[in-house]
Chimera marker file (.cmm) of the C-alpha trace (Angstrom):
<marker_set name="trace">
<marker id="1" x="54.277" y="10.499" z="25.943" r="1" g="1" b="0" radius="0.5"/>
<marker id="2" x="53.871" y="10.676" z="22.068" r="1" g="1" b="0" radius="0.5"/>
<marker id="3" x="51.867" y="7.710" z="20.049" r="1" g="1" b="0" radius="0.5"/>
<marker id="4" x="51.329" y="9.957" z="17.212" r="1" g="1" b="0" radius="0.5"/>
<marker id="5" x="47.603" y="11.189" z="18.778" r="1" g="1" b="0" radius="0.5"/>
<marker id="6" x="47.333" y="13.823" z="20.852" r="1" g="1" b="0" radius="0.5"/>
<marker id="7" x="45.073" y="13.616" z="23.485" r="1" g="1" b="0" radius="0.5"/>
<marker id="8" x="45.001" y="16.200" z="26.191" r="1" g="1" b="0" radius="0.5"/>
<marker id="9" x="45.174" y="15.498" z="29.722" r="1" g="1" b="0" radius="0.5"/>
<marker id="10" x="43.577" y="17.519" z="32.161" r="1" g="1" b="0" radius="0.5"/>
<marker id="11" x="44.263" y="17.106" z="36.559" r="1" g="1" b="0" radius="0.5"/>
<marker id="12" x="40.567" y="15.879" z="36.587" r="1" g="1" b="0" radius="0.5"/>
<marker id="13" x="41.291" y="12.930" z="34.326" r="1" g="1" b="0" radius="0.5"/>
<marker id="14" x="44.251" y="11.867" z="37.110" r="1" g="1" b="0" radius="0.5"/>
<marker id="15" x="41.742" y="10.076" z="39.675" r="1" g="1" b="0" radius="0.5"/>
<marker id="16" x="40.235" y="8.022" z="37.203" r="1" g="1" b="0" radius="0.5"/>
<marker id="17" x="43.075" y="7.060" z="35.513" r="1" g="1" b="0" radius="0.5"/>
<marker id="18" x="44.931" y="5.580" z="38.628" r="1" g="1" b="0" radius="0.5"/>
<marker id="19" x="41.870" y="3.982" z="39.487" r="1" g="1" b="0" radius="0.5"/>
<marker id="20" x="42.701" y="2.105" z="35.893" r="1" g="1" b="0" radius="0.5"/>
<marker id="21" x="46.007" y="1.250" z="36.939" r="1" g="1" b="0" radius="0.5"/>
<marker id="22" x="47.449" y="-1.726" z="38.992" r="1" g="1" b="0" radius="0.5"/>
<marker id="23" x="47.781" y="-1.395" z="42.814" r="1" g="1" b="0" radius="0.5"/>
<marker id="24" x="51.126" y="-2.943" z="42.472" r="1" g="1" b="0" radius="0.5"/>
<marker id="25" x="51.746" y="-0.323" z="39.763" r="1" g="1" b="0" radius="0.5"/>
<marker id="26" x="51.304" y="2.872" z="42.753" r="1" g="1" b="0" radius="0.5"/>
<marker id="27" x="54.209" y="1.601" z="44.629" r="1" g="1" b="0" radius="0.5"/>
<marker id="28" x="56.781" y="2.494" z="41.900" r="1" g="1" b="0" radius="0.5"/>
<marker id="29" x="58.217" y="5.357" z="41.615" r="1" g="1" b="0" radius="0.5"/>
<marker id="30" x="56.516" y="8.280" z="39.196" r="1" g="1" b="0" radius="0.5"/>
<marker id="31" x="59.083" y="7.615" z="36.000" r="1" g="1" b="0" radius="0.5"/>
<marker id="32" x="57.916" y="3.250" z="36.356" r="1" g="1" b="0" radius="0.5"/>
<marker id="33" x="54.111" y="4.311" z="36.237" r="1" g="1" b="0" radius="0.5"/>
<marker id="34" x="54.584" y="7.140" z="33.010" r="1" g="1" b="0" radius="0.5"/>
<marker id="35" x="56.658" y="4.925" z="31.225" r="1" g="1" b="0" radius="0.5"/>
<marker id="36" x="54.219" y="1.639" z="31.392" r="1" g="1" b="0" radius="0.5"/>
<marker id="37" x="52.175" y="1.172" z="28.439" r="1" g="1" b="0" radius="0.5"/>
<marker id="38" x="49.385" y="0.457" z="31.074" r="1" g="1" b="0" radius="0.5"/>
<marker id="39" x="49.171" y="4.482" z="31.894" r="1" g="1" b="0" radius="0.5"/>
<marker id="40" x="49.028" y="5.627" z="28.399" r="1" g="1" b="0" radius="0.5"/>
<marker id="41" x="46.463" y="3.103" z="27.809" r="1" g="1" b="0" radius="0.5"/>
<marker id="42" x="44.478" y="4.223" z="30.783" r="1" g="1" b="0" radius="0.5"/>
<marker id="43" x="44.918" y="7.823" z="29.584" r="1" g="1" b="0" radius="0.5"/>
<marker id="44" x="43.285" y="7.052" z="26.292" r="1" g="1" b="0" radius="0.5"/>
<marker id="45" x="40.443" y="5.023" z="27.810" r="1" g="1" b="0" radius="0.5"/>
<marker id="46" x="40.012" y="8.109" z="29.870" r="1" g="1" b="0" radius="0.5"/>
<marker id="47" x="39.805" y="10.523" z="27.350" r="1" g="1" b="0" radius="0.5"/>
<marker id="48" x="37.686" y="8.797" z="25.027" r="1" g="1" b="0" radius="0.5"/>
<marker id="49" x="35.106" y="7.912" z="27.637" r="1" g="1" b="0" radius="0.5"/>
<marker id="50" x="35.179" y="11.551" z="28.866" r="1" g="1" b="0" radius="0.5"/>
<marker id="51" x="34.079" y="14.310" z="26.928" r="1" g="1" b="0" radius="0.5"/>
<marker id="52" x="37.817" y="16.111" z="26.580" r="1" g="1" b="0" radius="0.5"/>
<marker id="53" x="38.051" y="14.901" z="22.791" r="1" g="1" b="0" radius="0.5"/>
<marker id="54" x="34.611" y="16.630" z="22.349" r="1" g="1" b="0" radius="0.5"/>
<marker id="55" x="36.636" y="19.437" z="22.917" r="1" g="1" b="0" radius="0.5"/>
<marker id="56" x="39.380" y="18.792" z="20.108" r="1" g="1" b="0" radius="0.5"/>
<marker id="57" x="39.464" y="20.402" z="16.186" r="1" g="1" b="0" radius="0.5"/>
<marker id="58" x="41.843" y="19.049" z="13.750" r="1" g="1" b="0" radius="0.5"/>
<marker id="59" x="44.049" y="21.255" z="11.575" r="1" g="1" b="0" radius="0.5"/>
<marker id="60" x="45.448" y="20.140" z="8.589" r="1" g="1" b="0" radius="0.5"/>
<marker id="61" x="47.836" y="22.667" z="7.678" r="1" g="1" b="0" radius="0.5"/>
<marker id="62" x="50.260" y="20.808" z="4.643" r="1" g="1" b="0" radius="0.5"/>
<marker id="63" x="48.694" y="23.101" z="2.148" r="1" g="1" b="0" radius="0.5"/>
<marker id="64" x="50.662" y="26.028" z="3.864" r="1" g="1" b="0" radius="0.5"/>
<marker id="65" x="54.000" y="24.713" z="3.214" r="1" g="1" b="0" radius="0.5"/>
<link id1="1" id2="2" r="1" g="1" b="0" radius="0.2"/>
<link id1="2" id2="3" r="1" g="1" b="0" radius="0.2"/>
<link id1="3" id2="4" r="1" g="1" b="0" radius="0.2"/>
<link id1="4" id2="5" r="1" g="1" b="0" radius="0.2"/>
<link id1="5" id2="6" r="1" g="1" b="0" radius="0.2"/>
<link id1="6" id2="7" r="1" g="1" b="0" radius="0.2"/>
<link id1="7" id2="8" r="1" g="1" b="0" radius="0.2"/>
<link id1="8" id2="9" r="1" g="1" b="0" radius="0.2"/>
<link id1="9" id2="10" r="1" g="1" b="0" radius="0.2"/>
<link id1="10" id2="11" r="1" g="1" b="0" radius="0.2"/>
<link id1="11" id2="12" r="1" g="1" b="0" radius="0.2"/>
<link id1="12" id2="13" r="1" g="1" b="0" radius="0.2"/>
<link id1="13" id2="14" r="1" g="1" b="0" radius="0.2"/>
<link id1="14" id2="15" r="1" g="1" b="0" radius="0.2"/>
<link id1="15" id2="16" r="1" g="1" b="0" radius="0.2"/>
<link id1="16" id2="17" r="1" g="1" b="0" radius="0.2"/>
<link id1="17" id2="18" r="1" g="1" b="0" radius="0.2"/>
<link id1="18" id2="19" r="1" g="1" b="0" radius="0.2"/>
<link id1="19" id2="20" r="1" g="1" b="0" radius="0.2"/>
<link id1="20" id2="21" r="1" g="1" b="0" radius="0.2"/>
<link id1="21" id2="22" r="1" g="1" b="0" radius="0.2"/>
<link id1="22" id2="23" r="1" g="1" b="0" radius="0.2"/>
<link id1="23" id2="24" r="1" g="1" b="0" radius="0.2"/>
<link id1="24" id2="25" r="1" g="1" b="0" radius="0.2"/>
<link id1="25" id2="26" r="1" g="1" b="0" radius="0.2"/>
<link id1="26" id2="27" r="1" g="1" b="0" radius="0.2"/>
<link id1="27" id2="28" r="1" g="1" b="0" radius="0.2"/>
<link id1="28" id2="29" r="1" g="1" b="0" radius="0.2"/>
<link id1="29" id2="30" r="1" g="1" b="0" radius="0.2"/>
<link id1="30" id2="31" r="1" g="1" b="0" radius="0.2"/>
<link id1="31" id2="32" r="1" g="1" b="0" radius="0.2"/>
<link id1="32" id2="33" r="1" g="1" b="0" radius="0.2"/>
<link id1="33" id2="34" r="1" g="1" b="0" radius="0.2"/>
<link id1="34" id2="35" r="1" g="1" b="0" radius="0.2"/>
<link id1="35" id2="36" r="1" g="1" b="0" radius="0.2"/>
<link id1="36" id2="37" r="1" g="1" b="0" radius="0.2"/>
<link id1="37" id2="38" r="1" g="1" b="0" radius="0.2"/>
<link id1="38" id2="39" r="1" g="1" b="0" radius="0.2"/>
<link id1="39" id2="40" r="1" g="1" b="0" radius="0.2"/>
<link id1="40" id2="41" r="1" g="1" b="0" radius="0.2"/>
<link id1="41" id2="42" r="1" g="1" b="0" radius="0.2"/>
<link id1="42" id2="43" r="1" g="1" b="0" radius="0.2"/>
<link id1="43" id2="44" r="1" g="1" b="0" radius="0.2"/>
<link id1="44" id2="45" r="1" g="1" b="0" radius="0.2"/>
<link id1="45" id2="46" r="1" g="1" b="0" radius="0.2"/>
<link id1="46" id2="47" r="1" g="1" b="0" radius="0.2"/>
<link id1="47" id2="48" r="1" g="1" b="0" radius="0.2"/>
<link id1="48" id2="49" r="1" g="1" b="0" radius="0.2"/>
<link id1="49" id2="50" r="1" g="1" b="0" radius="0.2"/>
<link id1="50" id2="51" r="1" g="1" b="0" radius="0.2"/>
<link id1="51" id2="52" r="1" g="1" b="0" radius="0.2"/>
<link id1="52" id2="53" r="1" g="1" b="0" radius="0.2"/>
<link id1="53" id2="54" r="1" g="1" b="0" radius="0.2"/>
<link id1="54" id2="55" r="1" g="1" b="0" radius="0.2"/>
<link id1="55" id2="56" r="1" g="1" b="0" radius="0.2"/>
<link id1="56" id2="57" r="1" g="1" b="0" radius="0.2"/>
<link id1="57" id2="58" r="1" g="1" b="0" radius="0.2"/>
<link id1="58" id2="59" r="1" g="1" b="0" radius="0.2"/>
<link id1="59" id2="60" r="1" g="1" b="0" radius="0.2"/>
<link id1="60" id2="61" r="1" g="1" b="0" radius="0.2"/>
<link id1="61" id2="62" r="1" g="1" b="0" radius="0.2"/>
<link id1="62" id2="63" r="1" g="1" b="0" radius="0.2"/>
<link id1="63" id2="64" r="1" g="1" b="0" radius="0.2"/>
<link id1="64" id2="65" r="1" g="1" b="0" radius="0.2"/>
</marker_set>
């Protein structure tokens, strides 16, 4: 998924995150659940409240052009 930010995902941050989601949302297949904004939102919540951006440097490289 792509929202201009990157935010990494690790396999830790899965549990959580479906524990974010809808149970109506688990019956559907994989490709429903990825592609509703719901996931991407739980994602972020995830990542913000965990300490995985801690763990992020920015690089601004358009000097290098």
């Amino acid at each position: 998924m792509t929202a201009g930010a990157i935010i990494p995902f690790e396999i830790e941050m899965l549990d959580p995150v479906c524990r974010l989601l809808p149970q109506n949302l688990g019956n559907s297949r994989l490709s429903r659940i990825v592609d509703d904004r719901r996931f991407a939102e739980a994602v972020y919540k995830v990542a913000l409240a965990g300490s995985v951006m801690d763990r992020m440097g920015y690089f601004d490289d358009r000097g290098r052009l």
